[in-house]
The first five atom37 places (N, CA, C, CB, O) and aatype in JSON, in Angstrom:
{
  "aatype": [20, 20, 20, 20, 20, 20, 20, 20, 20, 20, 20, 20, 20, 20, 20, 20, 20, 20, 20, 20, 20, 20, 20, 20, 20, 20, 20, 20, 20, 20, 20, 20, 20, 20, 20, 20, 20, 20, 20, 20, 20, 20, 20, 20, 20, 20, 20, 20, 20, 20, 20, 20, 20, 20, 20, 20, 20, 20, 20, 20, 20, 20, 20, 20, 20, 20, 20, 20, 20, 20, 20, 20, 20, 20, 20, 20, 20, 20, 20, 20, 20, 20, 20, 20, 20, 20, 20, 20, 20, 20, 20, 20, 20, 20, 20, 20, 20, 20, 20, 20, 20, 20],
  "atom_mask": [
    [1, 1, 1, 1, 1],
    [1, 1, 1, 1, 1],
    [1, 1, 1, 1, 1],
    [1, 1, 1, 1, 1],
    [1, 1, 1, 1, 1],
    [1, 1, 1, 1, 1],
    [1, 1, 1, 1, 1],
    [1, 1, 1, 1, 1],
    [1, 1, 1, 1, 1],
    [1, 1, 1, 1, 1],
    [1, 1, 1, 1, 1],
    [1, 1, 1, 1, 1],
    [1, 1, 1, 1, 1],
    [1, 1, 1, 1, 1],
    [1, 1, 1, 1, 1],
    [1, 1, 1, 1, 1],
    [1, 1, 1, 1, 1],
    [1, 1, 1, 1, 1],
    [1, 1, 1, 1, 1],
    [1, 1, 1, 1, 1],
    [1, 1, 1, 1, 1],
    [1, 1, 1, 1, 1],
    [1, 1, 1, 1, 1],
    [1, 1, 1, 1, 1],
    [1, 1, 1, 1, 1],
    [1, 1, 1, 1, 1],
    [1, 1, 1, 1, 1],
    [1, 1, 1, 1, 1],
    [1, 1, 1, 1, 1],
    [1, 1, 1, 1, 1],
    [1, 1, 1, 1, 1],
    [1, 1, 1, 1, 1],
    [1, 1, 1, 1, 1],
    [1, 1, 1, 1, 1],
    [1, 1, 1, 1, 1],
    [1, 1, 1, 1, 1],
    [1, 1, 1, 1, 1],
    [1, 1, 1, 1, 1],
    [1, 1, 1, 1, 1],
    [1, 1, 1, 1, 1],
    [1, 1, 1, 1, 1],
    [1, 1, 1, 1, 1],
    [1, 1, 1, 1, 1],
    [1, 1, 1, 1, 1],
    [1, 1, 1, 1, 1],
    [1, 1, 1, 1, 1],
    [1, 1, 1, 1, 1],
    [1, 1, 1, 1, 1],
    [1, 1, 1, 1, 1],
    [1, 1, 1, 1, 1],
    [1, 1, 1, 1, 1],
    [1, 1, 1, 1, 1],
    [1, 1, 1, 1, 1],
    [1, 1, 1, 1, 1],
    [1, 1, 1, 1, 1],
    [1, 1, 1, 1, 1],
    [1, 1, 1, 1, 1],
    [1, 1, 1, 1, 1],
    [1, 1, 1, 1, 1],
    [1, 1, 1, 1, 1],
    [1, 1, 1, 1, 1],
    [1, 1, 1, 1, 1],
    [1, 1, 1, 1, 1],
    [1, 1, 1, 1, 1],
    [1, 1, 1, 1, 1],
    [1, 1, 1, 1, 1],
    [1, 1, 1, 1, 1],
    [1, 1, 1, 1, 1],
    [1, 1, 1, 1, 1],
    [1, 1, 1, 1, 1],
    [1, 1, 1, 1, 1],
    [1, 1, 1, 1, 1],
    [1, 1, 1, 1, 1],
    [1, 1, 1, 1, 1],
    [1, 1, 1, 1, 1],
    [1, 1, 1, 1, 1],
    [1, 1, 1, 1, 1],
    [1, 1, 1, 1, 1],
    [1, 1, 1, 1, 1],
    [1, 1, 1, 1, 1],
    [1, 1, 1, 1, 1],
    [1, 1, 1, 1, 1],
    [1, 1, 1, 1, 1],
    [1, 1, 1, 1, 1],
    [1, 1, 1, 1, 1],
    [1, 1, 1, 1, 1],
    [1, 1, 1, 1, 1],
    [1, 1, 1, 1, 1],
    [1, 1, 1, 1, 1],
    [1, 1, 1, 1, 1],
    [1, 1, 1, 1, 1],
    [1, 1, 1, 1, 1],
    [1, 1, 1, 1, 1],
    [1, 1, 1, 1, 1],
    [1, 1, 1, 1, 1],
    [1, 1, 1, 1, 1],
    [1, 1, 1, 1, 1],
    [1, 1, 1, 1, 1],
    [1, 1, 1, 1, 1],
    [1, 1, 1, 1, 1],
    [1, 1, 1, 1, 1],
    [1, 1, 1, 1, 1]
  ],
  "atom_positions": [
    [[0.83, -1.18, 0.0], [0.0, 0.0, 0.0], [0.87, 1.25, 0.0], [-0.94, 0.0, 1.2], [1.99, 1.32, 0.51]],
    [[0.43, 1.91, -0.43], [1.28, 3.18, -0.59], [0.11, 4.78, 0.16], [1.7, 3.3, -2.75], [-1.03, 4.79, 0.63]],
    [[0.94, 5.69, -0.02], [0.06, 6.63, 0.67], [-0.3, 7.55, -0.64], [0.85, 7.48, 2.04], [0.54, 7.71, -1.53]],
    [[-1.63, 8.17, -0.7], [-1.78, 9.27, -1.86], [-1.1, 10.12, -2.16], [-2.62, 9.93, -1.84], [-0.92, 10.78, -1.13]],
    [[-0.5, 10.61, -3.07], [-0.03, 11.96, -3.39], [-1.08, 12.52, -4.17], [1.32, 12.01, -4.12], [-1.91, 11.91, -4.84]],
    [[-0.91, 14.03, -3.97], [-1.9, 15.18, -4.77], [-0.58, 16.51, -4.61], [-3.9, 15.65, -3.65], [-0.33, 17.23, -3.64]],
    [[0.05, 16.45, -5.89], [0.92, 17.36, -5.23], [2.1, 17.6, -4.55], [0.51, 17.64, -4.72], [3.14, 17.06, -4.91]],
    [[2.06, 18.57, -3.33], [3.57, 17.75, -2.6], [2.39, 17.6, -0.75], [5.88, 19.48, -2.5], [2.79, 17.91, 0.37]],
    [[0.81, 16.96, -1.16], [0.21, 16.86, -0.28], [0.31, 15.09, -0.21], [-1.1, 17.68, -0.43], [0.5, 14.48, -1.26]],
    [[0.19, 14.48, 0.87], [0.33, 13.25, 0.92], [-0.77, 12.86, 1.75], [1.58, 12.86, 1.33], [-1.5, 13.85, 1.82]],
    [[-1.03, 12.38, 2.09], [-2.85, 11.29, 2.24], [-2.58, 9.46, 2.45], [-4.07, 11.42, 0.1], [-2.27, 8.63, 1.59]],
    [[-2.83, 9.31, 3.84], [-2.94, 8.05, 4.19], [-4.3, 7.96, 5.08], [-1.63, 7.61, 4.9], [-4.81, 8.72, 5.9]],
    [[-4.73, 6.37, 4.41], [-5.98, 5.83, 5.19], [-5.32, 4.96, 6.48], [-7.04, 4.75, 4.08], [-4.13, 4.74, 6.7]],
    [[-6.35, 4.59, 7.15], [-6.14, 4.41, 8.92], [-5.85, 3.12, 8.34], [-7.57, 4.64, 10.36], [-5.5, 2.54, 9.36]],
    [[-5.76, 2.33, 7.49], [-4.77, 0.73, 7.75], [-3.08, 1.87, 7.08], [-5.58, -1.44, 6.03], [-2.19, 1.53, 7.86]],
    [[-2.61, 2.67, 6.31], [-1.52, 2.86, 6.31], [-0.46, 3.62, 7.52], [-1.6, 3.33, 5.28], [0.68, 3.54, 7.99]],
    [[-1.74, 4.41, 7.65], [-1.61, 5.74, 9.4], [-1.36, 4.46, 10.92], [-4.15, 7.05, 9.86], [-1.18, 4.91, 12.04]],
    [[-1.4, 3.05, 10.68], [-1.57, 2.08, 11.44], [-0.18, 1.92, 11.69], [-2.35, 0.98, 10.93], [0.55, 2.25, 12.63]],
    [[0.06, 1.14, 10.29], [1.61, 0.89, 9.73], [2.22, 1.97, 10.36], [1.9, 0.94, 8.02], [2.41, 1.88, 11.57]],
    [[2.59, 3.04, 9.72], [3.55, 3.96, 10.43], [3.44, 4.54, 12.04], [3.53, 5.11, 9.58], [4.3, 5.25, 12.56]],
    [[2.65, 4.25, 12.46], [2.73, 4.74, 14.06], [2.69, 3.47, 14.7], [1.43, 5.77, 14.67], [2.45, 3.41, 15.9]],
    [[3.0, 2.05, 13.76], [2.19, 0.72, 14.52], [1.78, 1.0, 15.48], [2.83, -0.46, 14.89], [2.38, 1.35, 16.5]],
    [[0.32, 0.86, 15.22], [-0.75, 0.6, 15.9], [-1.68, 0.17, 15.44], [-1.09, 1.33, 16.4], [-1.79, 0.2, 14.22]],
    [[-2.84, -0.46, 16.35], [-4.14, -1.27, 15.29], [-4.62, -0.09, 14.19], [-5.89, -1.83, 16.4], [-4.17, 1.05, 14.06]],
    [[-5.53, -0.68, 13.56], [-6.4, 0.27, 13.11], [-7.06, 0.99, 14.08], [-7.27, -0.24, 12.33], [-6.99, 2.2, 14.29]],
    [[-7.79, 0.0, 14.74], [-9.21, 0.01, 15.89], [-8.27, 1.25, 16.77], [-9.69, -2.01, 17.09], [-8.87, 2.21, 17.26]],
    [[-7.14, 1.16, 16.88], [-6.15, 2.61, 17.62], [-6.48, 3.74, 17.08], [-4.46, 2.66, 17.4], [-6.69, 4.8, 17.67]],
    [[-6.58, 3.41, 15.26], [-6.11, 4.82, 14.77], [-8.14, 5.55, 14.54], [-4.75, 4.59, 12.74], [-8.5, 6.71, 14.75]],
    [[-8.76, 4.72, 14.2], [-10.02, 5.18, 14.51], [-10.79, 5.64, 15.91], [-10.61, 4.29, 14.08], [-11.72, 6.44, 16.03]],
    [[-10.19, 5.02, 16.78], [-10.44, 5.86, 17.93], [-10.53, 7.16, 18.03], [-9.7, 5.67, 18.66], [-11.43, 7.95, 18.33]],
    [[-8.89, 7.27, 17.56], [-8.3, 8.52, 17.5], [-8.83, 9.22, 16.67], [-7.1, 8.54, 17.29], [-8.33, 10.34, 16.8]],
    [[-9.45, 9.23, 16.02], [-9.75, 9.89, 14.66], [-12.16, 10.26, 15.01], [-9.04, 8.1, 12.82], [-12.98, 11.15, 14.77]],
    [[-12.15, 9.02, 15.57], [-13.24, 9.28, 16.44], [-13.51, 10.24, 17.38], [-13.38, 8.44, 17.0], [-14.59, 10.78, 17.57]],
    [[-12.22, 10.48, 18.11], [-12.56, 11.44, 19.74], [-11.49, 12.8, 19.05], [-11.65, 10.37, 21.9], [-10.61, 13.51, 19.53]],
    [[-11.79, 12.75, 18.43], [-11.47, 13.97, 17.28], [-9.43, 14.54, 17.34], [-12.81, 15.73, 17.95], [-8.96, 15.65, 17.11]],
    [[-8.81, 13.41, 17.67], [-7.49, 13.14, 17.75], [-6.58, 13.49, 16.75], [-7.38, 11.98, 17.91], [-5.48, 14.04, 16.85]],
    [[-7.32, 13.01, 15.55], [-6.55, 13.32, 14.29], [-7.78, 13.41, 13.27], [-5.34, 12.09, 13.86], [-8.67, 12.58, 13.06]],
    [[-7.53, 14.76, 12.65], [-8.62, 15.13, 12.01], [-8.53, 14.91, 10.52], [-8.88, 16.45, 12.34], [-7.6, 15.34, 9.83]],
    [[-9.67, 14.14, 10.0], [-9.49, 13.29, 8.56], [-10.44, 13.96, 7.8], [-9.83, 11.57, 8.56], [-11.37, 14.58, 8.32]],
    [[-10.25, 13.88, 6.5], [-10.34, 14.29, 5.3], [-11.77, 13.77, 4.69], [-9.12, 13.84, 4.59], [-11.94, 12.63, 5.12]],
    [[-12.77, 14.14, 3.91], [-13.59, 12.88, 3.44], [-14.56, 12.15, 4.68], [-12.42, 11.71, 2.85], [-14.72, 12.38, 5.88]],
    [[-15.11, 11.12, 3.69], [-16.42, 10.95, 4.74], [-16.12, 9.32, 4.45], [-18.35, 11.78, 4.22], [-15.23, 8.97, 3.66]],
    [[-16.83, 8.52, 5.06], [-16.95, 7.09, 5.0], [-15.51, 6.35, 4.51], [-18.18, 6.76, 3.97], [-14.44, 6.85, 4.86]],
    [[-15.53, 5.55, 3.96], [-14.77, 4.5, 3.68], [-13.16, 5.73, 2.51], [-16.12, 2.98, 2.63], [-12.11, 5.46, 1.94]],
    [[-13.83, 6.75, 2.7], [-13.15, 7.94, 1.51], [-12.59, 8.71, 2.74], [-14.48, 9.09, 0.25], [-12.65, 9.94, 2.66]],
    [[-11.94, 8.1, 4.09], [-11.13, 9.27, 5.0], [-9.74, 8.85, 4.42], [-11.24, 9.15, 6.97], [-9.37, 7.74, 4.04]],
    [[-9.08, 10.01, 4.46], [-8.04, 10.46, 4.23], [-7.13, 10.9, 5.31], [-8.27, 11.24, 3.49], [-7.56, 12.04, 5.45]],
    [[-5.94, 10.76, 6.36], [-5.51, 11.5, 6.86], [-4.48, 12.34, 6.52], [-5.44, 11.08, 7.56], [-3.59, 11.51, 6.31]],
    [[-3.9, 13.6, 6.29], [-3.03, 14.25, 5.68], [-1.51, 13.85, 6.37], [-3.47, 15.71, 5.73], [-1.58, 13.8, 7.6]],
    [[-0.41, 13.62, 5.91], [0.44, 13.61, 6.86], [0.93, 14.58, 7.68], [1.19, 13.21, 6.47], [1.53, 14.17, 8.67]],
    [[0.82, 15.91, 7.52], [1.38, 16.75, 8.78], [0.46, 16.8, 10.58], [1.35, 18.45, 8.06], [0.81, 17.25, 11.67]],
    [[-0.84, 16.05, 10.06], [-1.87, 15.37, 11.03], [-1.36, 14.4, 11.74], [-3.01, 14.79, 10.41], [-1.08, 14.57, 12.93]],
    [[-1.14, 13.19, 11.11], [-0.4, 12.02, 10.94], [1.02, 12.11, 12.01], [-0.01, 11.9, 9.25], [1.28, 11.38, 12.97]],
    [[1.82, 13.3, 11.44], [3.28, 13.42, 12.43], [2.83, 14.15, 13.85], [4.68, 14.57, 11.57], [3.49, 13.86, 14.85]],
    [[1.81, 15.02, 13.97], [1.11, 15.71, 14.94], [0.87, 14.75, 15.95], [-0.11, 16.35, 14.45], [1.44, 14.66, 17.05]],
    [[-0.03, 14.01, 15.47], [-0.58, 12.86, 16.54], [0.69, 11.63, 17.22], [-1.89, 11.86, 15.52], [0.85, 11.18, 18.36]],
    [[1.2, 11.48, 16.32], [2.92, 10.92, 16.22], [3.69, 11.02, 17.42], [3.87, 11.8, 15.16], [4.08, 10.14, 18.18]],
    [[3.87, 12.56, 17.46], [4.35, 13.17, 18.43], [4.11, 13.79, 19.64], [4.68, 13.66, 18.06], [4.84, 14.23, 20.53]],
    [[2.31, 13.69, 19.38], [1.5, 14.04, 20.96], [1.93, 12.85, 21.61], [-0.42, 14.17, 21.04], [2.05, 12.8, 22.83]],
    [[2.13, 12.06, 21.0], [1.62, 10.57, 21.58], [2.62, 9.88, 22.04], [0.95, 9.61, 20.6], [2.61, 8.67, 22.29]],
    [[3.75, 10.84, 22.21], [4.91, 10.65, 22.31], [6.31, 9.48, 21.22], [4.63, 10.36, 23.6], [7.48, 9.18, 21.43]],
    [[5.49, 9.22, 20.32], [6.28, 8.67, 19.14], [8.01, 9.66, 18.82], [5.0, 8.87, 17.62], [7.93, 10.88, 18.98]],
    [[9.28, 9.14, 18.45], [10.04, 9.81, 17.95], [10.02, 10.25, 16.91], [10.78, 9.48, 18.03], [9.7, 9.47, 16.01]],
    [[10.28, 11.44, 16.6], [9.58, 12.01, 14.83], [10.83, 11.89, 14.02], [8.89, 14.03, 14.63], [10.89, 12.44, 12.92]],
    [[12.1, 11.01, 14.64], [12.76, 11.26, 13.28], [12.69, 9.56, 12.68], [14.6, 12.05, 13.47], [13.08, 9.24, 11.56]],
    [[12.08, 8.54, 13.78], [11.31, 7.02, 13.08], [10.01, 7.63, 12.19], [10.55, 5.7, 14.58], [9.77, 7.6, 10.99]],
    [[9.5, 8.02, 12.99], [8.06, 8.46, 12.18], [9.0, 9.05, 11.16], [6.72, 9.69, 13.02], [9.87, 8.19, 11.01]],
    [[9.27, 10.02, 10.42], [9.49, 10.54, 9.62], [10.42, 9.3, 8.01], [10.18, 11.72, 10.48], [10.27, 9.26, 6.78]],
    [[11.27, 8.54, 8.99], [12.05, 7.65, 8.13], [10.73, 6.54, 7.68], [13.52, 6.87, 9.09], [10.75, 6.02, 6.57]],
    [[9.75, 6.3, 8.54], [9.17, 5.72, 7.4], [8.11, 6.23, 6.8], [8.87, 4.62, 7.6], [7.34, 5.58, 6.1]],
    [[8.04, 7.53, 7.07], [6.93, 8.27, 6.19], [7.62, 8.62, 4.59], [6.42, 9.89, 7.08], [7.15, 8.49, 3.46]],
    [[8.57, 8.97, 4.95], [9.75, 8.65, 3.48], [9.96, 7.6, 2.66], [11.06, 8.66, 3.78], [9.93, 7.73, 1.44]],
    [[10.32, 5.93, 3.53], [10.08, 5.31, 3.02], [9.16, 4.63, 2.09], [10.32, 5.18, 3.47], [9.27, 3.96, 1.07]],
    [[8.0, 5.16, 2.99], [6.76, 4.45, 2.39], [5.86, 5.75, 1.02], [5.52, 4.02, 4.1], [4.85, 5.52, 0.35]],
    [[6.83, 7.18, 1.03], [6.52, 7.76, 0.34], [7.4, 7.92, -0.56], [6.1, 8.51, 0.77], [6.89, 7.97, -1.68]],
    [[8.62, 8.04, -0.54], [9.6, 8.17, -1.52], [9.91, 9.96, -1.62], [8.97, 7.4, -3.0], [10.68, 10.49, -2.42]],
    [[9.08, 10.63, -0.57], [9.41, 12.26, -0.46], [10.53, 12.53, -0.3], [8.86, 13.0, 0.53], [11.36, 11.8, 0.24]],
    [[10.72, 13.57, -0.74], [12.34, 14.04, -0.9], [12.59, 14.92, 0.62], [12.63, 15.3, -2.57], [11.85, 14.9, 1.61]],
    [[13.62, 15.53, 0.47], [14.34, 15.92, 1.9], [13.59, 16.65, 2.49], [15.62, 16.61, 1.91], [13.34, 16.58, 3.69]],
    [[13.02, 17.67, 1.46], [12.75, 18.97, 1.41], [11.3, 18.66, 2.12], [12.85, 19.72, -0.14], [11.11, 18.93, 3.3]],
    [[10.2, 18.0, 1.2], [9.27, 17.85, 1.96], [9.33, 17.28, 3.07], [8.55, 17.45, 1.48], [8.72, 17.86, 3.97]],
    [[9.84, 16.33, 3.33], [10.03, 15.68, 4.74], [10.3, 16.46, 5.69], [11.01, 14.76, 4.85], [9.67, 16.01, 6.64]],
    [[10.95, 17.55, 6.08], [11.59, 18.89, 6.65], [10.05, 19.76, 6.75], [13.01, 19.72, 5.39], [9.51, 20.03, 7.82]],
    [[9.55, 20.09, 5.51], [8.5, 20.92, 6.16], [7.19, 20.26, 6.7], [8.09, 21.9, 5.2], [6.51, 20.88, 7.53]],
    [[6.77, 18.85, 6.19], [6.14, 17.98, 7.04], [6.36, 18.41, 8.44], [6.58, 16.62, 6.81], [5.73, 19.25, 9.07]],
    [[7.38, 17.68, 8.82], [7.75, 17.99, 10.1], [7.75, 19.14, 11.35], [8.58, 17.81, 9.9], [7.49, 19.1, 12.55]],
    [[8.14, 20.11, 10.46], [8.08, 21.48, 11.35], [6.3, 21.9, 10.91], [9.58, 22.96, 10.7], [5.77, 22.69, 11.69]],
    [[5.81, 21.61, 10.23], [4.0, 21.77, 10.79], [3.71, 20.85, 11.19], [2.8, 22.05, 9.89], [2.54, 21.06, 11.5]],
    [[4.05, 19.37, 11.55], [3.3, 18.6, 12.6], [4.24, 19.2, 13.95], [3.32, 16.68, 12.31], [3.52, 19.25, 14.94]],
    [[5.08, 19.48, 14.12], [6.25, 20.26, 15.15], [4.83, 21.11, 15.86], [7.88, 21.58, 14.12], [4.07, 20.87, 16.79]],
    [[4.97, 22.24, 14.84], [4.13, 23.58, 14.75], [2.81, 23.58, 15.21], [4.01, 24.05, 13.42], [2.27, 24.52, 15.78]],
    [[2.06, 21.99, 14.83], [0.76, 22.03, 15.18], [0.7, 21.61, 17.1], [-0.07, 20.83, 14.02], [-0.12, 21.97, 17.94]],
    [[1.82, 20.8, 17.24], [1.83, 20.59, 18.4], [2.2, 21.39, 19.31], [2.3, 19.79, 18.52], [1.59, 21.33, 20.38]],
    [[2.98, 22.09, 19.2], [3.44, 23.75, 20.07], [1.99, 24.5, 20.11], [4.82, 25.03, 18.95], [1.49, 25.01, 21.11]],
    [[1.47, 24.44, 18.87], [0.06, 25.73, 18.78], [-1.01, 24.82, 19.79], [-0.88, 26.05, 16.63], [-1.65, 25.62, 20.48]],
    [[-1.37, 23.52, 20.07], [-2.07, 22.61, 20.64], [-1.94, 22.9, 22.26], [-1.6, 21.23, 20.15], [-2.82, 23.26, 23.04]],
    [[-0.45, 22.61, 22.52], [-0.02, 22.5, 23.58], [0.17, 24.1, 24.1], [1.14, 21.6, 23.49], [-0.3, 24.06, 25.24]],
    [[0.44, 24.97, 23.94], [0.02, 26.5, 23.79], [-1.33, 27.0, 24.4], [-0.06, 26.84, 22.3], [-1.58, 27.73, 25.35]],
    [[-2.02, 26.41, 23.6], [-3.67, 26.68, 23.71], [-4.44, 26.3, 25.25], [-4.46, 25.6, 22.45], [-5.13, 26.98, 26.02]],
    [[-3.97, 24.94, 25.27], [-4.33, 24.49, 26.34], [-3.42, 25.0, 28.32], [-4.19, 22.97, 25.75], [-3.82, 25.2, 29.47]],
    [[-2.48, 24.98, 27.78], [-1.56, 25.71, 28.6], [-1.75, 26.54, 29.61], [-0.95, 26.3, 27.99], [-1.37, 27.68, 29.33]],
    [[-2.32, 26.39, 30.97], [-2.66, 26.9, 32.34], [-2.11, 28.54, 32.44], [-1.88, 25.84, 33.56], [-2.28, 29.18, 33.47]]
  ]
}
């Protein structure tokens, strides 16, 4: 399985979003249920974007430079995107953790 490209936008469904964070599916729909990681599309047509994907990654305490090596792998993205992936799932988690912040 591979993940969608549109662009230099990339798009994985919850059996590929599984694979790279191993975890079940039944994990990644949870998550995506209690509004964890926010998906694309409706029914059997969800999409998760990857800078979502590295967000949740890294709430969840995952290391983002594994996450990242096989978001590459399994995408074939070049340096460049991989780099700004990163600093907006980075970015989304600072703005998250920010927000909530006492």
């Amino acid at each position: 399985m591979t993940p969608e490209k549109t662009g230099q936008d990339v798009w994985f469904t919850a059996t590929e979003a599984s694979k790279v964070l191993r975890v079940t599916r039944q994990a990644i729909y949870r998550a995506i249920n209690s509004g964890q990681i926010p998906v694309h599309g409706e029914g059997y047509g969800r999409k998760i974007h990857v800078q979502d994907l590295l967000a949740y990654g890294i709430q969840t305490g995952r290391d983002p430079k594994e996450l990242v090596d096989r978001i590459g792998k399994d995408t074939g993205a070049d340096a460049g995107d991989l780099v700004m992936w990163v600093l907006a799932g980075l970015g989304l988690v600072l703005l998250v953790k920010g927000l909530f912040k006492k």
